[in-house]
C-alpha positions as CSV (number, residue, x, y, z in Angstrom):
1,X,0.0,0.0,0.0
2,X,1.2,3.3,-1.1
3,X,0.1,5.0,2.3
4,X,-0.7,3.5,5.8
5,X,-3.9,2.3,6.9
6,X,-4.8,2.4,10.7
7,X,-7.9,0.2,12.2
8,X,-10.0,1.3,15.4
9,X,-10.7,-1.7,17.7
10,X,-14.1,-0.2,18.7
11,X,-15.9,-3.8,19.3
12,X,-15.0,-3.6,23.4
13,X,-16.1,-0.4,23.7
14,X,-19.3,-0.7,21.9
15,X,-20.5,-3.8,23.2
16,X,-19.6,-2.5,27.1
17,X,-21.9,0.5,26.4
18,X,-25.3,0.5,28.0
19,X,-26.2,2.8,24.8
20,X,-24.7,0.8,22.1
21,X,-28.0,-1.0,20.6
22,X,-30.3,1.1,20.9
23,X,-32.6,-1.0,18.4
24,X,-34.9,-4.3,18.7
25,X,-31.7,-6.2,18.3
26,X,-30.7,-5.3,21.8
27,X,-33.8,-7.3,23.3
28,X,-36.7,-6.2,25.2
29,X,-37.6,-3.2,23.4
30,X,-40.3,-2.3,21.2
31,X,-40.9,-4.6,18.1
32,X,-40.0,-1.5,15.5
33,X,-36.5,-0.9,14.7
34,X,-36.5,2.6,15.9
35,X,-33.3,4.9,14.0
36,X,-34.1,8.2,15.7
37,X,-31.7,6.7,18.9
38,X,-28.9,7.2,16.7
39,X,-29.2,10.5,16.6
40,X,-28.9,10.9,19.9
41,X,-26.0,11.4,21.1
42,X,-23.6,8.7,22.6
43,X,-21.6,6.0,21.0
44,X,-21.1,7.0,17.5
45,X,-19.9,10.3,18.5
46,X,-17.7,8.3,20.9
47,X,-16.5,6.6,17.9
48,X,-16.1,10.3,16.1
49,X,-13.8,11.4,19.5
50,X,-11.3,8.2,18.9
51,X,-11.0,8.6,15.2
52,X,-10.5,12.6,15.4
53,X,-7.8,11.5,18.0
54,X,-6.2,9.4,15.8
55,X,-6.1,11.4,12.9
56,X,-4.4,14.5,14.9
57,X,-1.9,11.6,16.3
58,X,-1.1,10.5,12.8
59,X,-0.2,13.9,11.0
């Protein structure tokens, strides 16, 4: 590869956060898969705080 390539091991973080599936995957909810969660915020902005990390670490 002409230029570096750098992976984020989000899977421990994710699946330790109480928000992380916010849809009817997570069990108990409603029935409906229900997007509007992600908008709130919470893990992918957590996800947004390690990448902008890395990329200021990597310049």
């Amino acid at each position: 590869m002409a230029k570096p390539v750098s992976l984020l091991d989000v899977t421990t973080m994710t699946e330790l956060r109480k928000d992380s599936h916010p849809s009817i995957y997570a069990g108990g909810g409603s029935k409906l898969n229900d997007c509007s969660h992600w908008c709130l915020p919470g893990l992918p902005d957590a996800w947004n705080q390690l990448l902008y990390t890395d990329l200021l670490g990597n310049v």
